[in-house]
C-alpha positions in Angstrom: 25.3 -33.7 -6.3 26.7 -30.4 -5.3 29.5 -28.3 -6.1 31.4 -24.7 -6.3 32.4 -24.7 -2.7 35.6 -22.7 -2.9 35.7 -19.2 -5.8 32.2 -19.4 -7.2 28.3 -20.1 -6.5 27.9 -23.3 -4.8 25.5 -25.8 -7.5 22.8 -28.2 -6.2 21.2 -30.7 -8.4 17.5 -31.8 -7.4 15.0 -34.0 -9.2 10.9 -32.8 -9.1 8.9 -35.8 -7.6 5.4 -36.0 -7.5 5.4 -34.7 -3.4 6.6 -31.4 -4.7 4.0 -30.9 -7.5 -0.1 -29.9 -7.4 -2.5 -32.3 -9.2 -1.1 -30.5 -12.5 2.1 -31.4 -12.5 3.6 -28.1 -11.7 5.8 -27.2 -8.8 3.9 -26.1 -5.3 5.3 -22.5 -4.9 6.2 -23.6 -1.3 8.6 -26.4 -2.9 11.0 -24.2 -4.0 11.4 -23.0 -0.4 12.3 -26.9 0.6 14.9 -27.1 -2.8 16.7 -23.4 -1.8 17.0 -24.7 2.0 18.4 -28.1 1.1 21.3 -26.7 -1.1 22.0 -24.0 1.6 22.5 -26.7 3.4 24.8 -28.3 1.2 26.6 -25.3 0.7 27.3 -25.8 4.6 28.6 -29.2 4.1 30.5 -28.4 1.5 32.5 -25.4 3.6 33.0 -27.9 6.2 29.9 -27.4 8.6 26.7 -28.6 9.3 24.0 -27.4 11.6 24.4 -29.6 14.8 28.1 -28.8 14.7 27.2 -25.0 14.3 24.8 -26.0 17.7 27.3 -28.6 19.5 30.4 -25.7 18.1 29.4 -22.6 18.7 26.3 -22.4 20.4 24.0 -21.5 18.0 21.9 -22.2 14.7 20.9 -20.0 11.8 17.6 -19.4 10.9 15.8 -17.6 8.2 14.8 -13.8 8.8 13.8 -12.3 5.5 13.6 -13.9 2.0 12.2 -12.6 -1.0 11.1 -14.8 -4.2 10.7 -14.1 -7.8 8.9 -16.6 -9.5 9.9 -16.5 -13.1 8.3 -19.9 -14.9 7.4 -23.1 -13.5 9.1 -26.4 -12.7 7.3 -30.0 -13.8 6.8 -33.3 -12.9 10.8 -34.8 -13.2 11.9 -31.8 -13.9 15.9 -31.4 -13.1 17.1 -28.4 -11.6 20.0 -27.0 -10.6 20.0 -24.4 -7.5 22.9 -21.8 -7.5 23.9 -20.4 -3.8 25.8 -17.3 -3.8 26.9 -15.8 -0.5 26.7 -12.2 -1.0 27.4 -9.9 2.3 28.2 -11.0 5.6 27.7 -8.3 8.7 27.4 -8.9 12.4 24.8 -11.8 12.7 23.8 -11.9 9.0 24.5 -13.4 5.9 23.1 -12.5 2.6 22.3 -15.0 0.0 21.1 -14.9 -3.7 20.0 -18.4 -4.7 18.5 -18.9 -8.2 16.9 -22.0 -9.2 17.3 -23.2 -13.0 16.2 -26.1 -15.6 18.9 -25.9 -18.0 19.6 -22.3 -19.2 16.2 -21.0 -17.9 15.7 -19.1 -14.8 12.5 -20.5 -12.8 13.1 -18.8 -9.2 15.2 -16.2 -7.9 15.5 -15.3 -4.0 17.1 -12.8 -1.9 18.1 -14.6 1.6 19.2 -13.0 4.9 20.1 -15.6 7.2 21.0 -15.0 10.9 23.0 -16.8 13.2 20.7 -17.1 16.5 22.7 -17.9 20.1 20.7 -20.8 22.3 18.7 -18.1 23.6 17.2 -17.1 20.6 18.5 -13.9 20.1 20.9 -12.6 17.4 24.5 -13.4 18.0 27.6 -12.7 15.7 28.7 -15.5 13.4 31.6 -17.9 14.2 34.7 -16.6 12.6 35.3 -19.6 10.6 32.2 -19.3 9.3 32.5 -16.3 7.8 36.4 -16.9 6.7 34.5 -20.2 5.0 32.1 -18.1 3.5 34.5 -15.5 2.3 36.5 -17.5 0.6 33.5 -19.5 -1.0 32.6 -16.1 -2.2 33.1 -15.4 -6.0 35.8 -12.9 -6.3 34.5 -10.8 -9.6 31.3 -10.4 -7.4 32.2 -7.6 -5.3 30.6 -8.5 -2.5 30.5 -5.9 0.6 31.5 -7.3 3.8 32.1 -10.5 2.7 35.3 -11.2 4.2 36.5 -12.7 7.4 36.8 -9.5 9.4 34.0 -7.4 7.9 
């Protein structure tokens, strides 16, 4: 159900039930929130992490701190979509995603993710360095992605 790990986005398939849709059929605009944090997730997994490791591993969790979300058209009842992750810029604390959400060829959501990695006091804290080796390497190469490298 997901792939692109290593060189490229990371993919997420996710079928549109009936909880993520209003009384016409269409997708809630808060359900592509749940479908974009789900294959973040996965994109985790797939670089060998998960978040009560990050917890039990490094003391700490990420959390949202910004996003930003174009809605472009909308998802249906059994709908399948596809959810593209694309690290974009680590820096200190941060990571920068771009996630797109498609049906096919068609581009139905686009957001802009900063993620930060929060110590068990709640406050900012660098993140791990195998993290961000993990994420670095995940990173598409033609991208040209700014501080997205182990050391940046």
């Amino acid at each position: 159900m997901s792939e692109g790990a290593a060189g490229g986005p990371h993919r997420f398939e996710v079928r549109v039930y009936y909880e993520d849709t209003d009384a016409g059929g269409v997708v809630y605009h808060a359900s592509y929130l749940r479908f974009a944090e789900r294959a973040r997730t996965e994109l985790l997994r797939a670089l060998g992490f998960d978040h009560r490791g990050l917890r039990a591993r490094f003391g700490g969790l990420l959390a949202v701190r910004r996003l930003a979300i174009d809605y472009r058209a909308p998802a249906r009842l059994d709908d399948r979509l596809e959810v593209e992750t694309e690290p974009v810029r680590t820096s200190g604390a941060r990571l920068a995603l771009v996630q797109t959400i498609r049906r096919g060829p068609d581009t139905l959501a686009r957001l802009e993710v900063e993620i930060v990695f929060l110590g068990t006091d709640g406050r900012p804290s660098r993140l791990p360095a195998p993290l961000r080796a993990a994420l670095a390497e995940a990173a598409a190469p033609s991208a040209g992605l700014p501080g997205c490298s182990p050391r940046a």
